[in-house]
C-alpha positions as CSV (number, residue, x, y, z in Angstrom):
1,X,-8.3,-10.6,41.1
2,X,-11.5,-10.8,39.2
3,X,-11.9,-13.7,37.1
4,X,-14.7,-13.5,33.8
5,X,-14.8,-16.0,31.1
6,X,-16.0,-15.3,27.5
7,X,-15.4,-11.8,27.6
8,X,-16.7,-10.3,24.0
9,X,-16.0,-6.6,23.2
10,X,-19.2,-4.9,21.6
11,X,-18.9,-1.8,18.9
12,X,-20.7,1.2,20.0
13,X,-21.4,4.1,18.4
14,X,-20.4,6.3,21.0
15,X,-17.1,6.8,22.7
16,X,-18.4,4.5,25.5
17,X,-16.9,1.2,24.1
18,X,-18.6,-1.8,26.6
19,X,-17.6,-5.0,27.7
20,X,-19.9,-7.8,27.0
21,X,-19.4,-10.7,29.5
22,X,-21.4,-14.0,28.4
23,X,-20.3,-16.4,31.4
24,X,-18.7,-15.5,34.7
25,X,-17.0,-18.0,37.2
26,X,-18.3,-15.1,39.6
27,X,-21.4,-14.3,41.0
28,X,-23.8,-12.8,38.4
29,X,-23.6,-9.4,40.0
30,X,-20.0,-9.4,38.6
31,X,-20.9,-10.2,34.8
32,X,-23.4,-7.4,35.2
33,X,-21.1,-5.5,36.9
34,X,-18.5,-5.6,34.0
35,X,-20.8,-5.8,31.1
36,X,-22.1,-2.4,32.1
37,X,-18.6,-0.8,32.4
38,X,-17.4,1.4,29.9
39,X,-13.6,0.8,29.1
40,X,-13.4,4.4,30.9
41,X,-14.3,3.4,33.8
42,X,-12.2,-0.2,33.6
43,X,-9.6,1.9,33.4
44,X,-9.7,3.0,35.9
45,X,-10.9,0.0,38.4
46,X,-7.7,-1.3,39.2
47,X,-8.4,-5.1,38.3
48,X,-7.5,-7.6,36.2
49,X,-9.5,-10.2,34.7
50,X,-8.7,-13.5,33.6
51,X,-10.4,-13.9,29.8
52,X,-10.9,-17.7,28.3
53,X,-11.4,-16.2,24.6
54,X,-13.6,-18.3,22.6
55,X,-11.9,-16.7,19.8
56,X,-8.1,-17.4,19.8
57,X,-8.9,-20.1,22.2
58,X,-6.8,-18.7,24.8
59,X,-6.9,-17.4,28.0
60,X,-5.4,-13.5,28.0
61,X,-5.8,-10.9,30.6
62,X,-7.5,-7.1,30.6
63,X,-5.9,-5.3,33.2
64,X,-6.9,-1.8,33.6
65,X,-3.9,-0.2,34.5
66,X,0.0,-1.2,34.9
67,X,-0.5,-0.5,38.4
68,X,-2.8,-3.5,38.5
69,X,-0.1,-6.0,37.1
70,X,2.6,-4.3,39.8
71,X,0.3,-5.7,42.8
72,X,-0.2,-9.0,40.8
73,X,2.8,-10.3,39.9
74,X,1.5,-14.2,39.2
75,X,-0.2,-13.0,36.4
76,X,1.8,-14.2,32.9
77,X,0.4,-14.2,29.5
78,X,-1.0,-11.7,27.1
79,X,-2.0,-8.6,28.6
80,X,-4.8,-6.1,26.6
81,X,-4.9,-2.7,28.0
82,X,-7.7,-0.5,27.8
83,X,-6.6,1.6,25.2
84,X,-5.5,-1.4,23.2
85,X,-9.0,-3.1,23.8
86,X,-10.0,0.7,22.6
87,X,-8.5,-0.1,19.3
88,X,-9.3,-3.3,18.3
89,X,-13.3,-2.6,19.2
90,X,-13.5,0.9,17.1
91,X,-11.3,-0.8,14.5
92,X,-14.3,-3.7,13.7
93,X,-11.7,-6.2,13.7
94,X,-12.4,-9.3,11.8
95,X,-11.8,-12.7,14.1
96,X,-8.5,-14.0,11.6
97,X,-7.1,-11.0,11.6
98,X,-7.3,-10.3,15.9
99,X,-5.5,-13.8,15.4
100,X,-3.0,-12.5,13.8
101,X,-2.5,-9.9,16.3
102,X,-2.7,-11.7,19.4
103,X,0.2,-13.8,18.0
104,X,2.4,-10.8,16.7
105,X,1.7,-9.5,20.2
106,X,2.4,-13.0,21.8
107,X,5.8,-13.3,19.2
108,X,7.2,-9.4,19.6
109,X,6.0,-8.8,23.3
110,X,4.4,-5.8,21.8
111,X,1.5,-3.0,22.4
112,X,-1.3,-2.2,19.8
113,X,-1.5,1.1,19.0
114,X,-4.1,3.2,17.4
């Protein structure tokens, strides 16, 4: 399992939403390495990473597929998958109101959708 810390989503104008990673407990070549994936391609890359969110204050998980969260069963918490990520970045969420989400998620066990 890949572990990032401070994991930011950044609005882009095209359909290649990236990830912005500020601090890894990895090697550097992993920040860079996710930062410069599209949420295509994390989709795609089979891991999961473990997100401290500055935030909600938190720690939640991206996984990138369920398949991911089949070979990792340890992992427990909120879960963002790349189509909800999808959302919240093209949506220009504020930070009170991807508050309120995360804990209607957390409450309901739910999925955003579009």
């Amino acid at each position: 399992m890949e572990i990032l810390t401070g994991l930011n989503l950044k609005k882009s104008d095209g359909p290649k939403e990236k990830m912005k990673v500020k601090k890894s407990t990895q090697s550097p070549s992993l920040a860079q390495k996710y930062s410069e994936m599209s949420l295509t391609d994390f989709e795609k890359a089979g891991v999961i990473l473990k997100v401290r969110s500055g935030v909600l204050g938190k720690i939640v998980y991206f996984a990138s597929n369920r398949k991911a969260i089949e070979k990792s069963p340890g992992v427990s918490g909120q879960i963002y998958f790349p189509g909800e990520l999808r959302s919240l970045v093209r949506s220009g969420i504020k930070k009170d109101e991807l508050k309120k989400i995360h804990e209607g998620k957390k409450a309901f066990g739910g999925q955003i959708l579009n």
